[in-house]
C-alpha positions in Angstrom: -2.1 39.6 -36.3 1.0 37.3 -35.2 0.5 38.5 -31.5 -3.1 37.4 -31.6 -1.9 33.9 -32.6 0.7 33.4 -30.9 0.0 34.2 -27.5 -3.0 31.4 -26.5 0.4 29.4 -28.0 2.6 31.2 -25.1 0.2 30.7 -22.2 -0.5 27.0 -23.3 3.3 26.1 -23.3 3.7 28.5 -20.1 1.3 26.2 -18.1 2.8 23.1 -19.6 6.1 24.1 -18.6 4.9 24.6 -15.0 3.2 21.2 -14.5 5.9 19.5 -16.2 8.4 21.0 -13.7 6.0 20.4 -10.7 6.1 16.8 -12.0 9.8 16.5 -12.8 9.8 18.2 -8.8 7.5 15.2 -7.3 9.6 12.7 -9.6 13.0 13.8 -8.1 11.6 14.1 -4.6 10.0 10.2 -4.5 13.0 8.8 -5.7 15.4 10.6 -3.8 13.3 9.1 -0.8 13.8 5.7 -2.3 9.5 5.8 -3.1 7.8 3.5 -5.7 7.2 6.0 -9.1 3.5 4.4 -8.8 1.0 6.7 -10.7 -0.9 6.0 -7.3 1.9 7.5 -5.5 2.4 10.5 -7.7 -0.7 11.6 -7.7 -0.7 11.6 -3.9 2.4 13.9 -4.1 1.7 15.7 -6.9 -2.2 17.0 -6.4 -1.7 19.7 -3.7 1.2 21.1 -5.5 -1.0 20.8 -8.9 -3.6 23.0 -7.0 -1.4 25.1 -5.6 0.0 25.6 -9.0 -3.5 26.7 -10.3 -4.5 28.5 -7.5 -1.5 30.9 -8.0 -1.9 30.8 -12.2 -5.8 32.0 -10.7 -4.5 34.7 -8.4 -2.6 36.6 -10.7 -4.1 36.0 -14.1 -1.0 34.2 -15.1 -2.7 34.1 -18.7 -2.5 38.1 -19.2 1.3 37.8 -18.8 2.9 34.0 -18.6 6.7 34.7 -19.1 6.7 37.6 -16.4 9.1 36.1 -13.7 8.2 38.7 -11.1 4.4 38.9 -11.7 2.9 36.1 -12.2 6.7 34.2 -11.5 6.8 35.0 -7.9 2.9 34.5 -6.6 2.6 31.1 -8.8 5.9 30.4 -6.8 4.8 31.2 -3.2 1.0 29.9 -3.4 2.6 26.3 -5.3 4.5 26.1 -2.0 2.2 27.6 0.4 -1.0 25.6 -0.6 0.8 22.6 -1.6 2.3 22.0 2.1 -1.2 23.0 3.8 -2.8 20.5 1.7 -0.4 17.9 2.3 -0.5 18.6 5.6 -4.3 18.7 6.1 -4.7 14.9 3.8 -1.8 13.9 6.4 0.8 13.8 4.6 4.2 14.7 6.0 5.4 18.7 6.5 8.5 18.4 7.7 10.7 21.9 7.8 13.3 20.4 6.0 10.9 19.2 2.8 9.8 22.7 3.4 13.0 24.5 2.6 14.0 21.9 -0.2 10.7 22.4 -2.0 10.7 26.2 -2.0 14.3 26.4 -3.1 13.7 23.4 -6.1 10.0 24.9 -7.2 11.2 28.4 -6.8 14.4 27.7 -9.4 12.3 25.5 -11.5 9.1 28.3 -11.7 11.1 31.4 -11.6 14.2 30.0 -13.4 12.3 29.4 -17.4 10.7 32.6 -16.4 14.0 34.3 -16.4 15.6 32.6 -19.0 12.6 33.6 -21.3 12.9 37.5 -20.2 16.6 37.1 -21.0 16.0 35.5 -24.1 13.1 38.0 -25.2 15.6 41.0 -24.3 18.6 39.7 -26.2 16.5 39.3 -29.4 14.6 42.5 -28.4 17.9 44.2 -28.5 19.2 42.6 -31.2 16.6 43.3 -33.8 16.7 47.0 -32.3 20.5 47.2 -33.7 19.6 45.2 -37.0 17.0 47.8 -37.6 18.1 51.1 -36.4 15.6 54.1 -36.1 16.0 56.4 -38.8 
């Protein structure tokens, strides 16, 4: 009965977590560049990385499995950072290889990073309720 209710809890906070670190990534990014934090402005950052995002939570079923770092953690990575620079690239906004490399590295940390801490987490207290309770 907990599982039922918990889990719509775990894929709610799971997507919130990802947009919030997709924001925190635009954020950091326009005022490393010296930007204006205009909502206008970080919208026009943050949508194709927003789609991206979805796209990938779309792709994999994100939903069935939210804390998984490998699956959905890796394809929610690679399509945030694949879509994201084709569709900043085809509403002309700048690609360079460098922003290319520096966003893969940051949104791949950020995305796959809470992923792993949770399965380290989740194994730690799966491990230690094993020894609290041992089989008979």
């Amino acid at each position: 009965m907990a599982q039922s209710t918990s889990k719509p809890t775990v894929v709610w906070l799971a997507g919130i977590i990802d947009i919030a670190l997709i924001v925190l990534f635009v954020l950091i990014g326009r005022r490393s560049h010296g930007e204006a934090l205009s909502l206008a402005g970080l919208l026009t950052t943050l949508w194709p990385f927003l789609v991206g995002l979805a796209v990938g939570w779309l792709i994999t079923r994100a939903w069935r499995h939210p804390l998984g770092p490998v699956w959905p953690g890796v394809v929610v990575w690679v399509s945030t950072v694949v879509l994201g620079m084709l569709l900043r690239l085809v509403s002309g906004q700048g690609v360079e290889w460098t922003f290319v490399l520096v966003a893969t590295i940051a949104v791949g940390v950020f995305l796959l990073g809470w992923r792993a801490i949770a399965a380290l987490v989740r194994a730690v207290r799966g491990r230690s309720s094993t020894s609290a309770n041992p089989s008979p």
